[in-house]
ZATOR-744974 format. One record per residue (C-alpha): residue number from 0; x, y, z. Coordinates in steps of 0.02 Angstrom, whole numbers, plus 50000, padded with zeros to 5 digits. Last residue first. Layout:
pt num:NUM | X:X | Y:Y | Z:Z;
...
END
This chain:
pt num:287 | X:54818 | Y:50345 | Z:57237;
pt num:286 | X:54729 | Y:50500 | Z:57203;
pt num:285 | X:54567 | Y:50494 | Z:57117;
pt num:284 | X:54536 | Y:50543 | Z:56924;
pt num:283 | X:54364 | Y:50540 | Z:56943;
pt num:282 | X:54313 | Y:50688 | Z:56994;
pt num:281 | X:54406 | Y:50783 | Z:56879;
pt num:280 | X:54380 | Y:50663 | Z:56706;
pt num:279 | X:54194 | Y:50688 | Z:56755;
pt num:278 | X:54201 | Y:50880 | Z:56771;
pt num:277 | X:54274 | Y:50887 | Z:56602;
pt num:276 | X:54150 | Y:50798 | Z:56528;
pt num:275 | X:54023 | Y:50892 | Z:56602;
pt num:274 | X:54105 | Y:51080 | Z:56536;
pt num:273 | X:54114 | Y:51024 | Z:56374;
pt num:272 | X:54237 | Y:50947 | Z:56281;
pt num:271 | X:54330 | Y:51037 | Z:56130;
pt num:270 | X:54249 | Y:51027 | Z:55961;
pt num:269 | X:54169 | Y:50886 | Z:55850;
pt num:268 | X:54330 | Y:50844 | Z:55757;
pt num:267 | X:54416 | Y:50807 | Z:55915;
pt num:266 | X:54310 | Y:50679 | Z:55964;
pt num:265 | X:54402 | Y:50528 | Z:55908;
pt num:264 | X:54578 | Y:50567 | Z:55919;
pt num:263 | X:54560 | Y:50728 | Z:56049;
pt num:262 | X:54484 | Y:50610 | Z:56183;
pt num:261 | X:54614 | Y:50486 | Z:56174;
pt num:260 | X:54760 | Y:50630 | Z:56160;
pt num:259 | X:54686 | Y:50717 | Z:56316;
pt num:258 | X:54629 | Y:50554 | Z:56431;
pt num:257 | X:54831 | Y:50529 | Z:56460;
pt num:256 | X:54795 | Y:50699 | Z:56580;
pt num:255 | X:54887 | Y:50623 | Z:56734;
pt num:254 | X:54728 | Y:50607 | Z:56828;
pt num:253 | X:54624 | Y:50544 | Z:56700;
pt num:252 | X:54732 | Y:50396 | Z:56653;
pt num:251 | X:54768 | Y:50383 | Z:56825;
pt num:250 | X:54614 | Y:50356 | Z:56890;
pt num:249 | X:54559 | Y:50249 | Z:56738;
pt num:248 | X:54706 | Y:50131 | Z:56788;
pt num:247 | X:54664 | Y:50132 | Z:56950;
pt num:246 | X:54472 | Y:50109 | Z:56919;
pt num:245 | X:54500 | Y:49927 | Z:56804;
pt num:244 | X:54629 | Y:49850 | Z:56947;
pt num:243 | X:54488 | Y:49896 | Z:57103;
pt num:242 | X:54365 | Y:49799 | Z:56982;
pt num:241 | X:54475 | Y:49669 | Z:56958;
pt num:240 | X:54511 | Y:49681 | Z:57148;
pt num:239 | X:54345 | Y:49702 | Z:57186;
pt num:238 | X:54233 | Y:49548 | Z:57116;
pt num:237 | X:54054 | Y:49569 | Z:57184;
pt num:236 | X:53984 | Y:49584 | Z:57003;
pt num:235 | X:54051 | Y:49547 | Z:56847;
pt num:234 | X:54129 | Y:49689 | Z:56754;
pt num:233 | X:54048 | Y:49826 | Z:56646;
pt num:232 | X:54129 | Y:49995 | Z:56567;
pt num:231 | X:54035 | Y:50143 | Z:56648;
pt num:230 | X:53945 | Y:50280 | Z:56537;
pt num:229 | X:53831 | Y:50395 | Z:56621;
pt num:228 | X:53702 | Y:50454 | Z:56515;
pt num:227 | X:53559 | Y:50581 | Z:56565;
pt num:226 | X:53408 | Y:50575 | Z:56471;
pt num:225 | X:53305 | Y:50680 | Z:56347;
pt num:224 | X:53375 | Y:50788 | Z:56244;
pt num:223 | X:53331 | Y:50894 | Z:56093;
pt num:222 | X:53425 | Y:51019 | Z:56030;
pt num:221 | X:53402 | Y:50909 | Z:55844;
pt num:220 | X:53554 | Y:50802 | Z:55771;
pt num:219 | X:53551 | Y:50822 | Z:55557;
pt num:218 | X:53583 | Y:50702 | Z:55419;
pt num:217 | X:53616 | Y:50694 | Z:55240;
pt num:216 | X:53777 | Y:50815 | Z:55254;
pt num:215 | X:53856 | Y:50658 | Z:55325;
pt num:214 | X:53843 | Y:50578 | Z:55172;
pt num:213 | X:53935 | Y:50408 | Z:55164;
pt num:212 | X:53916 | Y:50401 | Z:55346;
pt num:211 | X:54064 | Y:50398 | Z:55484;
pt num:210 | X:54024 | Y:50581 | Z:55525;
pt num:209 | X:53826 | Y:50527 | Z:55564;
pt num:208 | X:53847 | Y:50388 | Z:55639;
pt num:207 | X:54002 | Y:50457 | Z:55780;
pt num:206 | X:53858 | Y:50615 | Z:55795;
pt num:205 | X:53726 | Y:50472 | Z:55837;
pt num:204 | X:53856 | Y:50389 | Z:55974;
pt num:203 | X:53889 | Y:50542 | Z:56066;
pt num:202 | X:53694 | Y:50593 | Z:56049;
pt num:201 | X:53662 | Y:50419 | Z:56117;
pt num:200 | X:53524 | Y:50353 | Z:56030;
pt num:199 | X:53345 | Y:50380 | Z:55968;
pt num:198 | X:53354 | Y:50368 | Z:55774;
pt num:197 | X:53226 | Y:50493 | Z:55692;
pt num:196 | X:53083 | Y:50499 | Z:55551;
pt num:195 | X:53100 | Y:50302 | Z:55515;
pt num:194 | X:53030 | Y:50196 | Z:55373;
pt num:193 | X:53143 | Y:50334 | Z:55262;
pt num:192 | X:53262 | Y:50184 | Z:55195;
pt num:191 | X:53408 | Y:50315 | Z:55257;
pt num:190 | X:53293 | Y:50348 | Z:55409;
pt num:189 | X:53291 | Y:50149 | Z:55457;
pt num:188 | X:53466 | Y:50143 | Z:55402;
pt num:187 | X:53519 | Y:50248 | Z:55529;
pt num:186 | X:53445 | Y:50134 | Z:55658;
pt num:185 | X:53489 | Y:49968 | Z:55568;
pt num:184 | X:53660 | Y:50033 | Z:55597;
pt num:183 | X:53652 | Y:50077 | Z:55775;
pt num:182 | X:53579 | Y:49907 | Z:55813;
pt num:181 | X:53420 | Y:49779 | Z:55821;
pt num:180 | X:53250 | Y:49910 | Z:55782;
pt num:179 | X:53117 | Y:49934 | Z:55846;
pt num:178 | X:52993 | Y:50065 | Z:55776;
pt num:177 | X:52914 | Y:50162 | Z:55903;
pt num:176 | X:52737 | Y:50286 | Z:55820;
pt num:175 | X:52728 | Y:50436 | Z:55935;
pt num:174 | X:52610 | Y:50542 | Z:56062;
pt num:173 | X:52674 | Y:50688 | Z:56150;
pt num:172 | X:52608 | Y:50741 | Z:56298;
pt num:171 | X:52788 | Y:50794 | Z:56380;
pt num:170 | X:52799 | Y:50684 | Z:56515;
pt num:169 | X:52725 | Y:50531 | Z:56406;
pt num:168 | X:52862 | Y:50572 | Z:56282;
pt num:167 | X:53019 | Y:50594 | Z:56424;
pt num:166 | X:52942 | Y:50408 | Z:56491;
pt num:165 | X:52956 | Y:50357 | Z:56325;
pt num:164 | X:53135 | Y:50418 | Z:56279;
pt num:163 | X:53201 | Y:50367 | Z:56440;
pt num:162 | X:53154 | Y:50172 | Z:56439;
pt num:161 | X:53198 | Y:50186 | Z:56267;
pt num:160 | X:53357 | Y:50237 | Z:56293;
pt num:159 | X:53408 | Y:50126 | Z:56459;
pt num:158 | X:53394 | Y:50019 | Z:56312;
pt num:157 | X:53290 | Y:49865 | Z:56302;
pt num:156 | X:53198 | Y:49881 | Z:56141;
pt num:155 | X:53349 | Y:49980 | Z:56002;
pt num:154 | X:53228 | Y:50139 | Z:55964;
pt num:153 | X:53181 | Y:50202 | Z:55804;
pt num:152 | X:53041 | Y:50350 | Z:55816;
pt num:151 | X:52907 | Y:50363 | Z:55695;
pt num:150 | X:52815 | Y:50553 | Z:55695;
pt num:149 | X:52657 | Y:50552 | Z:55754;
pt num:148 | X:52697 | Y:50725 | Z:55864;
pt num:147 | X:52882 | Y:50744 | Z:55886;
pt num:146 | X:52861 | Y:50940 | Z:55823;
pt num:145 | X:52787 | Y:50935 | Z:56005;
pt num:144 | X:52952 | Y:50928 | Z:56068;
pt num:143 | X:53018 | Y:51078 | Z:55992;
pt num:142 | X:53110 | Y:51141 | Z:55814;
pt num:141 | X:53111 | Y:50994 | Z:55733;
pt num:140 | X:53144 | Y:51015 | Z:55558;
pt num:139 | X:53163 | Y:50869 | Z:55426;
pt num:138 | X:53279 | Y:50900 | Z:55285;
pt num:137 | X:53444 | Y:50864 | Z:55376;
pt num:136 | X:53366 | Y:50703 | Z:55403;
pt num:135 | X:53360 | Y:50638 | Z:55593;
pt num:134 | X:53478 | Y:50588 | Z:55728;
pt num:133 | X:53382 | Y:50613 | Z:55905;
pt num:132 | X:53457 | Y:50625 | Z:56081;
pt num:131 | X:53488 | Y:50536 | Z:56235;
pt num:130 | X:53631 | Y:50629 | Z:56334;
pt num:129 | X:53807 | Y:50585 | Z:56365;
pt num:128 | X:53934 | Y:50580 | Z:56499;
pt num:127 | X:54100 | Y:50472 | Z:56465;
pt num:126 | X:54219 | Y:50356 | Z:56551;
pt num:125 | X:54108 | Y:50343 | Z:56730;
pt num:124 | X:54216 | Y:50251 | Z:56870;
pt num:123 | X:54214 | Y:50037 | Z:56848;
pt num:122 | X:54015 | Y:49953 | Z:56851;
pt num:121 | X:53932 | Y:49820 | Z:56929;
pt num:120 | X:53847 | Y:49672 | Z:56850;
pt num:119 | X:53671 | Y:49592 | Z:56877;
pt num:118 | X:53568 | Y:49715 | Z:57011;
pt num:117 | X:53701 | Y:49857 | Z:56926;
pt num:116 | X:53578 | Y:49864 | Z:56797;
pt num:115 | X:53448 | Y:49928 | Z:56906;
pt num:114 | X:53566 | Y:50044 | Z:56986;
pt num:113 | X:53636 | Y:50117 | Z:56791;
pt num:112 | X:53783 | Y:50130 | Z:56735;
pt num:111 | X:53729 | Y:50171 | Z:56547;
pt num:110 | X:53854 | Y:50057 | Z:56419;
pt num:109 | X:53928 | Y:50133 | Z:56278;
pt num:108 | X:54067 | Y:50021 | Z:56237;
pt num:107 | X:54200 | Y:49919 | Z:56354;
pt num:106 | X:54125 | Y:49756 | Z:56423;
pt num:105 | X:54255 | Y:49691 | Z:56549;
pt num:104 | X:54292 | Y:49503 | Z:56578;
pt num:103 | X:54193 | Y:49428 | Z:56426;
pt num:102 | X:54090 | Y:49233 | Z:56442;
pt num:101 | X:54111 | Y:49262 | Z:56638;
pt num:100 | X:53913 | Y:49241 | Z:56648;
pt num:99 | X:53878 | Y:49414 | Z:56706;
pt num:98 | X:53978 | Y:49487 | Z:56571;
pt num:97 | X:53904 | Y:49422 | Z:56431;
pt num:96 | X:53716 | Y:49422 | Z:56529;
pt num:95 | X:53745 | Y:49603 | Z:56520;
pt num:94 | X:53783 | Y:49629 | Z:56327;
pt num:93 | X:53667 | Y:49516 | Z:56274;
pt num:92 | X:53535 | Y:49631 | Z:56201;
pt num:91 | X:53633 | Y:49758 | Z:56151;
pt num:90 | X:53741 | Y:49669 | Z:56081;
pt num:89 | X:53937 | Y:49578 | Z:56103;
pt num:88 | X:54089 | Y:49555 | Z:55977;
pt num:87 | X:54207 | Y:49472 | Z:56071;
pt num:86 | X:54403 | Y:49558 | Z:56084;
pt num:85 | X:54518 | Y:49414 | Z:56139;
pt num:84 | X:54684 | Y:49501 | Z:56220;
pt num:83 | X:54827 | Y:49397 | Z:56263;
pt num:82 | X:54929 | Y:49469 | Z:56412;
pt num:81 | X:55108 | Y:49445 | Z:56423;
pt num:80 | X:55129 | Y:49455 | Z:56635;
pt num:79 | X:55186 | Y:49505 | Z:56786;
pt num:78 | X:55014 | Y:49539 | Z:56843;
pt num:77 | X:55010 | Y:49732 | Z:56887;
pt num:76 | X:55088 | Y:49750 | Z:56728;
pt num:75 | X:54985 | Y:49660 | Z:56610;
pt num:74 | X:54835 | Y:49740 | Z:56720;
pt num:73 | X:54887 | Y:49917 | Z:56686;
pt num:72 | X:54902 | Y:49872 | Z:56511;
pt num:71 | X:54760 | Y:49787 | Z:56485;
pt num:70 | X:54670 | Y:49971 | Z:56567;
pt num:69 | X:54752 | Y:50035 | Z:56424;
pt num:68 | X:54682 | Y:49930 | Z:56309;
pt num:67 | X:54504 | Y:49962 | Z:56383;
pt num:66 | X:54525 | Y:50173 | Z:56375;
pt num:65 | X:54570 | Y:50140 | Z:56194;
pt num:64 | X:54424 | Y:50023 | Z:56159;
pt num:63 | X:54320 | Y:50154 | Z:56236;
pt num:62 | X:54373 | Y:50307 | Z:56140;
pt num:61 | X:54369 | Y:50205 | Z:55958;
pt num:60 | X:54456 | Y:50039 | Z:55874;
pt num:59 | X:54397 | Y:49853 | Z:55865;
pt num:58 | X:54512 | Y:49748 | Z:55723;
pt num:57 | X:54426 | Y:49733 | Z:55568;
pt num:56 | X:54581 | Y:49782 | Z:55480;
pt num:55 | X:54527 | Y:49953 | Z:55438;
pt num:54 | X:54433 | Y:49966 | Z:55582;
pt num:53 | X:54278 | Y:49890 | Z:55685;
pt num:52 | X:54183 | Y:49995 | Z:55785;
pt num:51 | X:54189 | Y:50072 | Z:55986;
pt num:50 | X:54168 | Y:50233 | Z:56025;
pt num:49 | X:54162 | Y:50332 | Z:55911;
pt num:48 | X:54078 | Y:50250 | Z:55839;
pt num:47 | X:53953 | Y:50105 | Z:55910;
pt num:46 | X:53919 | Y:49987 | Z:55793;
pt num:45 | X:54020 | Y:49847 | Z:55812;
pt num:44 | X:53986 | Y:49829 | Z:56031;
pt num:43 | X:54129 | Y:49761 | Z:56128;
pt num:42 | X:54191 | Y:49645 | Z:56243;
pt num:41 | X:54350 | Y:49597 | Z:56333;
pt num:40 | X:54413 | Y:49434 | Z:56349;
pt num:39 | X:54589 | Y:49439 | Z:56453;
pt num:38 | X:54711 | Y:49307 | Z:56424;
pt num:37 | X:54885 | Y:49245 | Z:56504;
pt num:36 | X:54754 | Y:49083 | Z:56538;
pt num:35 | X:54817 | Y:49072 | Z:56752;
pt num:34 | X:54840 | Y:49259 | Z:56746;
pt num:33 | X:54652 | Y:49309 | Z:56666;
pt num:32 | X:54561 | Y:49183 | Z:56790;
pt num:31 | X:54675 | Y:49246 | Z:56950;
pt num:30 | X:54637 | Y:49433 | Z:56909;
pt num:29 | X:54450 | Y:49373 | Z:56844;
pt num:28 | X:54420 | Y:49296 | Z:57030;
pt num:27 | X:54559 | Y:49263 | Z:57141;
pt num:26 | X:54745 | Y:49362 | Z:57190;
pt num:25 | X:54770 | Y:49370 | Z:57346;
pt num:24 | X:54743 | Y:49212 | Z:57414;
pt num:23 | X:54923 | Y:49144 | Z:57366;
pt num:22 | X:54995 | Y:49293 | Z:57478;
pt num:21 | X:54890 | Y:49240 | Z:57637;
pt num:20 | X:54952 | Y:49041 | Z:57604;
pt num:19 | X:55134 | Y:49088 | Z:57613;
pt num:18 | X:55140 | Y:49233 | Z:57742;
pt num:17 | X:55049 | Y:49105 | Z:57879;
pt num:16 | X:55185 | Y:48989 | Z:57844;
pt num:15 | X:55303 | Y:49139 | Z:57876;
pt num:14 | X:55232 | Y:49210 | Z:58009;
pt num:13 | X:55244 | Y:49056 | Z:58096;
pt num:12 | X:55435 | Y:49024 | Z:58074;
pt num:11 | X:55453 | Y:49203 | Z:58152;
pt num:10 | X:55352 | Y:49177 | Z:58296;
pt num:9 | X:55450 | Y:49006 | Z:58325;
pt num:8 | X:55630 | Y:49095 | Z:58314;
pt num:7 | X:55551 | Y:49230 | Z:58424;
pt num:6 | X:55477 | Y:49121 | Z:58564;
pt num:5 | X:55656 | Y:49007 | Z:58548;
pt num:4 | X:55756 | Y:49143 | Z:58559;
pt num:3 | X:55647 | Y:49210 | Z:58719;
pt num:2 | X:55697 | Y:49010 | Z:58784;
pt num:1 | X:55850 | Y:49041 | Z:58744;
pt num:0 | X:55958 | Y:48938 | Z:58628;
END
């Protein structure tokens, strides 16, 4: 053999044993975690139609948990293999430290991307824009803000909501009684019960409340808003190529118009998507 045989036939041998190692180091963090268990743990709020809520059969449906099982899918595929999924029921409260501790690999509800919240967790590309608004009784008019005046507000503590409904009330000069309460359905209760005036929410989430009620003829959704929502489904933080994994197949669900049929089954009802929503499906859904 010559010696410029030799050179290559060594170069070639190294490559290779470099190849080896480089290809098993790939593929770490919840990409290796969720192919070495054949199981991804995603969570979910109960009480958070449309977008996410327990069906028939108790198993998690809505807009989110569609846009989650598809993102499985992507990953199934991407992986080479069978995927188990374990839905967890998570909170409001919790709902961060869930993800940040590994306990769920992607939190897909109703959660606000927001930069303080991204100090714990960081967040795939925006999967719905919403607005803080008000659910009320169909019997109670509020015309303006100052019809807000001493009236008791429910608010779940800890929300990007109520951090945006009382800095909107101390803008506006507008003085009113908070009552706390734990969920969405302790919310509506709350003006069911009548120890409430209004539910502060979601106005996505609050019109998903009201249709799913017994009566939805009981309740009414005031012109008033006061925040801007961004919705991003959680992952842990400084993990890209799950991340990278969760955007691509948002991207393309977007992109190739897949969002249509999702967005038709559980919002249909409430009329065609405006003019933000649309935007965010069009900047999002980035090339490959």
């Amino acid at each position: 053999m010559t010696d410029i045989k030799k050179i290559g036939a060594t170069l070639i041998v190294s490559a290779m044993m470099m190849a080896g190692p480089a290809a098993g180091q790939e593929l770490d963090g919840t990409l290796k975690k969720v192919k070495e268990s054949s199981t991804l743990t995603l969570g979910y709020l109960e009480s958070a139609p449309p977008f996410s809520f327990p069906g028939p059969d108790r198993r998690p449906v809505g807009y989110s948990i569609d846009l989650c099982t598809q993102i499985a899918s992507a990953v199934q595929k991407q992986l080479g293999v069978s995927l188990k999924l374990n839905w967890v029921p998570v909170t409001t409260a919790n709902r961060l430290d869930m993800v940040a501790s590994g306990k769920v690999d992607i939190e897909c509800s109703t959660s606000t991307a927001s930069l303080s919240r991204q100090e714990k967790v960081d967040f795939s590309l925006m999967t719905f824009v919403d607005g803080g608004g008000l659910l009320t009784k169909s019997s109670l008019k509020l015309g303006a803000v100052a019809d807000l005046a001493d009236k008791r507000i429910a608010v779940i503590p800890g929300t990007t909501t109520q951090t945006a409904l009382e800095k909107y009330l101390k803008e506006e000069f507008v003085a009113v009684k908070i009552v706390p309460v734990k969920n969405h359905v302790e919310g509506v209760a709350a003006i069911e019960k009548g120890s409430a005036d209004a539910f502060a929410s979601d106005r996505g989430i609050l019109i998903g409340l009201a249709v799913t009620s017994k009566d939805p003829s009981l309740f009414a959704l005031p012109s008033i808003i006061f925040s801007y929502e961004p919705y991003g489904f959680m992952v842990r933080r400084n993990d890209a190529a799950f991340r990278l994994a969760v955007n691509r197949a948002l991207a393309e669900i977007y992109r190739s118009g897949n969002i249509v049929p999702i967005y038709d089954r559980w919002f249909g009802a409430f009329g065609k998507p405006s003019a933000a929503i649309l935007s965010m499906y069009l900047l999002n859904g980035l090339p490959e």
